[in-house]
Backbone as JSON, one array per atom type, in Angstrom:
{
  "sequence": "XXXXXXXXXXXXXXXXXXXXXXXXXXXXXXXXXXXXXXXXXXXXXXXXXXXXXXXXXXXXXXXXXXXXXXXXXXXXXXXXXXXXXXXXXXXXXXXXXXXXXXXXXXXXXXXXXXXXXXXXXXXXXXXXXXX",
  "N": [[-40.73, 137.1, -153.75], [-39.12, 135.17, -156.2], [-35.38, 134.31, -156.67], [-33.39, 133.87, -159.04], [-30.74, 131.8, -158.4], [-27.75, 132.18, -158.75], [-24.79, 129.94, -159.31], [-22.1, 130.16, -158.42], [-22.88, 132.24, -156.43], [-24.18, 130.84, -154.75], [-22.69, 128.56, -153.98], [-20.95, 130.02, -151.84], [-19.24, 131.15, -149.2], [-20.2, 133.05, -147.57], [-23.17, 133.33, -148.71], [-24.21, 131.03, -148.01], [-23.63, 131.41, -145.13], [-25.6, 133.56, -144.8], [-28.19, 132.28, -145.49], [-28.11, 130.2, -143.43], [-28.07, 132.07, -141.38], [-30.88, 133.06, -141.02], [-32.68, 131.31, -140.83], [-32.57, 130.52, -138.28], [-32.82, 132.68, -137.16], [-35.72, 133.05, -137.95], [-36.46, 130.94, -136.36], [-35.62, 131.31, -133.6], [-36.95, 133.51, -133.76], [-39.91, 132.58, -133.89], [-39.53, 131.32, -131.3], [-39.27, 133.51, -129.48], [-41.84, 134.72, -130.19], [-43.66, 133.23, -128.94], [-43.49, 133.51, -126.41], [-43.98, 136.48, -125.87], [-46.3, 137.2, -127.3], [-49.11, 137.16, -125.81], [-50.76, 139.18, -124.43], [-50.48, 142.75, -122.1], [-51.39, 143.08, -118.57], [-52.61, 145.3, -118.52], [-53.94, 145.46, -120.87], [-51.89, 146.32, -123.04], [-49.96, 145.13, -125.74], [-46.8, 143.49, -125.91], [-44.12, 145.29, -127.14], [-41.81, 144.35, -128.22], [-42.4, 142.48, -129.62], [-42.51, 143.18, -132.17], [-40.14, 143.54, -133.05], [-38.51, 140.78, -132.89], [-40.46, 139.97, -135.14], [-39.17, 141.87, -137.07], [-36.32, 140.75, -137.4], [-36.59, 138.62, -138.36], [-37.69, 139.1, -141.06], [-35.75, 140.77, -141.84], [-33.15, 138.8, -141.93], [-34.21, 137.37, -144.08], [-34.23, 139.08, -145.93], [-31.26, 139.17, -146.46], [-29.48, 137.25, -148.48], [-31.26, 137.47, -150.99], [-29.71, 139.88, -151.89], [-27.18, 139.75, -151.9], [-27.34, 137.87, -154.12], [-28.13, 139.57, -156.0], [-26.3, 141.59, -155.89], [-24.46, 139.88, -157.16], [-25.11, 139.19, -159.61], [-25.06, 141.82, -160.81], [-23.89, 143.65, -162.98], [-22.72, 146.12, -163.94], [-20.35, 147.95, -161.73], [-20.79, 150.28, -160.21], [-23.31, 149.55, -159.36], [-23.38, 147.41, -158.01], [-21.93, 147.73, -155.57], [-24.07, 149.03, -154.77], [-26.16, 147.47, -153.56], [-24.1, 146.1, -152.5], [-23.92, 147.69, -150.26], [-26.9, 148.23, -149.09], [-26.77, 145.44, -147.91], [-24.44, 145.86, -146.14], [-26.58, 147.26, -144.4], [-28.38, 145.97, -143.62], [-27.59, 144.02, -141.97], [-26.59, 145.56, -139.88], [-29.21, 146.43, -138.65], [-30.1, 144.26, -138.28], [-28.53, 143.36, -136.44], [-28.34, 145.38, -134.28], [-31.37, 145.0, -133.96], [-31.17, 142.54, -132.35], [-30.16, 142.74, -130.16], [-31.33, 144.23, -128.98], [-34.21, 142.8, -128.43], [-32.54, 140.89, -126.59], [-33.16, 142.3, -124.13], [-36.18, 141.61, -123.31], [-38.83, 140.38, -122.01], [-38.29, 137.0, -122.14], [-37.59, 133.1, -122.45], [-36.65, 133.37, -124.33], [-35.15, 134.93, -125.49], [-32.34, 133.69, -124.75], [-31.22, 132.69, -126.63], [-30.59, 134.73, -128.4], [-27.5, 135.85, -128.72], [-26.01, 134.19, -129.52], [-26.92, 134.09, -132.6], [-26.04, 136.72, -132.65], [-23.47, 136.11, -132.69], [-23.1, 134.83, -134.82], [-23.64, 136.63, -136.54], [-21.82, 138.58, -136.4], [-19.35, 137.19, -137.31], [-20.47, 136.29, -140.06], [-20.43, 139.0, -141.3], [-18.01, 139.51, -140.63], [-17.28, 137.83, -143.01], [-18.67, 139.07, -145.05], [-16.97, 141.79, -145.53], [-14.85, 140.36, -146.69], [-15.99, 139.69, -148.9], [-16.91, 141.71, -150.22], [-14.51, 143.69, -150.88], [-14.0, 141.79, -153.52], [-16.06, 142.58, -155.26]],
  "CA": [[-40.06, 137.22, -155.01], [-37.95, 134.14, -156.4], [-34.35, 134.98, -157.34], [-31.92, 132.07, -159.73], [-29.28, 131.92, -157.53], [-26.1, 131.65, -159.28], [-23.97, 128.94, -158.79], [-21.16, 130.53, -157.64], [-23.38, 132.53, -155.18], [-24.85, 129.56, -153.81], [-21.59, 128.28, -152.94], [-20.21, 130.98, -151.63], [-19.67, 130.77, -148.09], [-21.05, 134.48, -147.56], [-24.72, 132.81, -148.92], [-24.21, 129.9, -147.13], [-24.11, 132.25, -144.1], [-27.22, 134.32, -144.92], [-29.27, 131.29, -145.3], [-28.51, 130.27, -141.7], [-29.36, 133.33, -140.47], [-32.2, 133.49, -141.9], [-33.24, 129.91, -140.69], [-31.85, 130.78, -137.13], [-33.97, 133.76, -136.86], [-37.05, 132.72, -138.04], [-36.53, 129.67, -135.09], [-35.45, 132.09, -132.25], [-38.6, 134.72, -133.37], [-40.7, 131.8, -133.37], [-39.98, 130.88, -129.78], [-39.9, 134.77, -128.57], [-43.44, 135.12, -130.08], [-44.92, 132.38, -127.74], [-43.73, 134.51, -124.92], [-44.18, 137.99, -126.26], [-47.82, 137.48, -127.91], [-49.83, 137.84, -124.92], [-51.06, 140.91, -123.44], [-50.36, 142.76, -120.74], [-52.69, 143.5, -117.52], [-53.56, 146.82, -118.98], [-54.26, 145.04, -122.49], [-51.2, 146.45, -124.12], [-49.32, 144.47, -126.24], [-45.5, 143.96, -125.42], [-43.35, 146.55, -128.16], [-40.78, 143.75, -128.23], [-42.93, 141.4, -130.63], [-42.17, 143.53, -133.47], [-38.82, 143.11, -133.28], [-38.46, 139.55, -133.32], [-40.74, 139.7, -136.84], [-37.94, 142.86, -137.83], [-34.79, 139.81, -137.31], [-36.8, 137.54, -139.98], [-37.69, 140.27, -142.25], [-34.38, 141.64, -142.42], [-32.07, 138.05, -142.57], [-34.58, 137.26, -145.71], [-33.41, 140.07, -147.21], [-30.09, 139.04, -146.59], [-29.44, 136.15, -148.95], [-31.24, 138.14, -152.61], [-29.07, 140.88, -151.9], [-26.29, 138.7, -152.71], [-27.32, 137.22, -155.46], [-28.41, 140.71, -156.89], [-24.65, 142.2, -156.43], [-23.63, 139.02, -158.19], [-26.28, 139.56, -160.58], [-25.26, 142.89, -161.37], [-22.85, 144.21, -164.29], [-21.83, 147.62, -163.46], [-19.8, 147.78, -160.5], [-21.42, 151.03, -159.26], [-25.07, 148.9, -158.91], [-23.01, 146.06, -156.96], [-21.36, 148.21, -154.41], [-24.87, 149.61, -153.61], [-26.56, 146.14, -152.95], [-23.63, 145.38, -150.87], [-24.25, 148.8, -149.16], [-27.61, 147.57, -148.85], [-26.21, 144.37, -147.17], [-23.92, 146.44, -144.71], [-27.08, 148.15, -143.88], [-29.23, 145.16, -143.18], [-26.68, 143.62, -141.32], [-26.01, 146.35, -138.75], [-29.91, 146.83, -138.57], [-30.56, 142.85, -137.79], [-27.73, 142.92, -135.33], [-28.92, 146.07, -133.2], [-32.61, 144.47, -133.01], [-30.77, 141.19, -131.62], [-29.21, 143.22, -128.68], [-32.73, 145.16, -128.63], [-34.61, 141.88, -127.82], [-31.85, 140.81, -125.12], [-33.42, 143.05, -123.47], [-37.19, 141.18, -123.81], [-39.15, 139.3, -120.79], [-38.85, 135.67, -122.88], [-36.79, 132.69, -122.25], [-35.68, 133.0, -125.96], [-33.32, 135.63, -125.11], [-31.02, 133.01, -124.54], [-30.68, 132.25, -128.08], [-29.84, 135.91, -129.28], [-26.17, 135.72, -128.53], [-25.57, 132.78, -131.02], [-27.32, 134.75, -133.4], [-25.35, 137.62, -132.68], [-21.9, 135.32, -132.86], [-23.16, 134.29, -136.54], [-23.87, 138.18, -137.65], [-20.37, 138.81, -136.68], [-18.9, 136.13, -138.66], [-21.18, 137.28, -141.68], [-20.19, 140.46, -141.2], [-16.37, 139.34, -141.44], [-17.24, 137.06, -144.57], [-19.12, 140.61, -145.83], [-16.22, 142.68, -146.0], [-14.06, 140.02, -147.64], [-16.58, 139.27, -150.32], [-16.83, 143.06, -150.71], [-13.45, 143.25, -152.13], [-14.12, 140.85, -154.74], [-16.75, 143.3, -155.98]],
  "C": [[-39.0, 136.12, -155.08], [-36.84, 134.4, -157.16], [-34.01, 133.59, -158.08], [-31.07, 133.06, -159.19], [-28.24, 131.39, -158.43], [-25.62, 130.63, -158.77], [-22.99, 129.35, -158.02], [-21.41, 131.44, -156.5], [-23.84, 131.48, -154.13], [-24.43, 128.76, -153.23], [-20.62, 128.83, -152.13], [-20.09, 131.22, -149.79], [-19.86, 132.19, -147.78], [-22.94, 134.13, -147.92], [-24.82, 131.62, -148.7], [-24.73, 130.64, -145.94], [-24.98, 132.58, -143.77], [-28.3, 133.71, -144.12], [-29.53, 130.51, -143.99], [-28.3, 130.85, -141.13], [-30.45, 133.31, -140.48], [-32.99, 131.82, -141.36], [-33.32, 130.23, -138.64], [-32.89, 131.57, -136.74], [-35.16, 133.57, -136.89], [-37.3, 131.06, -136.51], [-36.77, 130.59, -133.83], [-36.92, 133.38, -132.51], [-39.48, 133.47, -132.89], [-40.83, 131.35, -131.53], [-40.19, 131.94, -128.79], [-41.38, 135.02, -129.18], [-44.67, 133.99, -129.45], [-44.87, 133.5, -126.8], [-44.3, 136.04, -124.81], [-45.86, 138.2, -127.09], [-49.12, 138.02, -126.8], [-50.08, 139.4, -124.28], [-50.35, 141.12, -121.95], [-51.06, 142.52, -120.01], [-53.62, 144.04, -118.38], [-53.74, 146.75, -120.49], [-53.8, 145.81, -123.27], [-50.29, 145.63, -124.57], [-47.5, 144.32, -125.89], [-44.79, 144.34, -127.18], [-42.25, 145.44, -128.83], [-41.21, 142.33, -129.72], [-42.44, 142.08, -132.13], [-40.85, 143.66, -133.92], [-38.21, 141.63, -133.62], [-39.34, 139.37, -134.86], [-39.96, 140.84, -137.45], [-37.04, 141.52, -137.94], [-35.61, 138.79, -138.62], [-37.2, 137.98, -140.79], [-36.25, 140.72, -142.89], [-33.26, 140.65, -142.78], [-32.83, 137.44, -143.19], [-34.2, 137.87, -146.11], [-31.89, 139.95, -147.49], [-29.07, 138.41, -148.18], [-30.08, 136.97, -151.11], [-30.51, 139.26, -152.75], [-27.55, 140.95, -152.14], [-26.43, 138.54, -153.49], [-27.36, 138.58, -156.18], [-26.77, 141.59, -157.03], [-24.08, 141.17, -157.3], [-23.8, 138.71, -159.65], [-25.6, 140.2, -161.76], [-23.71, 142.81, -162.48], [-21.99, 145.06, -163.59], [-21.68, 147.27, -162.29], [-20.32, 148.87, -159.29], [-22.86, 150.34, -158.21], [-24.29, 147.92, -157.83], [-22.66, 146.68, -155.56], [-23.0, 148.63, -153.57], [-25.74, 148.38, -152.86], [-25.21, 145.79, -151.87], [-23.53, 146.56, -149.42], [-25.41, 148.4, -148.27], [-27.33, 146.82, -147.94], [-25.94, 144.34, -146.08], [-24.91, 146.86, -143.84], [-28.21, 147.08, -143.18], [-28.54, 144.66, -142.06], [-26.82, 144.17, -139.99], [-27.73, 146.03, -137.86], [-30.53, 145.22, -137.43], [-29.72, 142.37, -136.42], [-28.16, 143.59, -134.0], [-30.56, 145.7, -132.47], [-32.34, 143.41, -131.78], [-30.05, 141.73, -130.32], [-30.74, 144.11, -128.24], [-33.88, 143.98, -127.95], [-34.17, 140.8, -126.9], [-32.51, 141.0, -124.25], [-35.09, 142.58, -122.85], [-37.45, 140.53, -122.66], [-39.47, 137.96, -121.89], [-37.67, 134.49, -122.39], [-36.26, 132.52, -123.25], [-34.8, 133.79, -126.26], [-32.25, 135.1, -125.24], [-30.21, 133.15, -125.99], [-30.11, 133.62, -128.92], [-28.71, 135.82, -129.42], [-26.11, 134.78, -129.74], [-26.15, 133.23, -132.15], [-26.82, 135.72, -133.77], [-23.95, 137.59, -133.22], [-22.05, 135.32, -134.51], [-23.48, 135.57, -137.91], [-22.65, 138.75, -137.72], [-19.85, 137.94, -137.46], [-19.37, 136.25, -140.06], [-20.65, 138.25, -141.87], [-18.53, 140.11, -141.83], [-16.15, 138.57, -142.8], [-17.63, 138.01, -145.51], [-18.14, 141.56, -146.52], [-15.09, 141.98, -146.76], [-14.46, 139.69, -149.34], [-16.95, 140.91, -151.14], [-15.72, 143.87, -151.78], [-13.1, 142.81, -153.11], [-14.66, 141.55, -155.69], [-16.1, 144.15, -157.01]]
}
């Protein structure tokens, strides 16, 4: 789905943010699903692959969920997109401590991913206020 991004969303350093998440993630899944695609022995799959495609599912959604509170009119509809937001947020951060945990050498890269969801997170609750 293609949103028009506002102008003043698009400079907004809150959707600045998003967008490299969302770039970030889709890099660091990419290099845990070399390691994590293969099978096991006992030709089961490792559980951990579907998490790395959860972290680029969820910081896409980041970024129209913005624009749509900035979108919106009524102030009730905005608060819930940035509820929304809070909720993606938390959700994209706990996978990134969930694939820590992962036999890949792309582990490494979670942390810096993690650093940049906190920092979102603190640009979140100031742009929340604005609402």
């Amino acid at each position: 789905m293609l949103y028009t991004t506002p102008s003043n969303a698009a400079e907004s350093p809150l959707y600045k943010k998003a967008i490299e998440i969302f770039w970030l993630s889709q890099k660091i899944s990419r290099y845990l699903s070399h390691d994590l695609t293969p099978l096991h022995r006992d030709g089961s799959e490792d559980r951990n692959i579907y998490f790395s495609g959860d972290i680029v599912q969820q910081s896409e959604s980041l970024a129209p969920e913005i624009v749509k509170a900035e979108l919106e009119i009524q102030s009730e509809n905005r608060h819930k997109h940035a509820e929304i937001l809070k909720q993606l947020t938390k959700r994209l951060y706990k996978n990134c401590k969930r694939l820590e945990h992962c036999n890949s050498n792309g582990r490494d890269f979670l942390p810096i991913l993690r650093k940049e969801l906190k920092k979102f997170s603190k640009l979140q609750r100031k742009w929340m206020l604005t609402l």
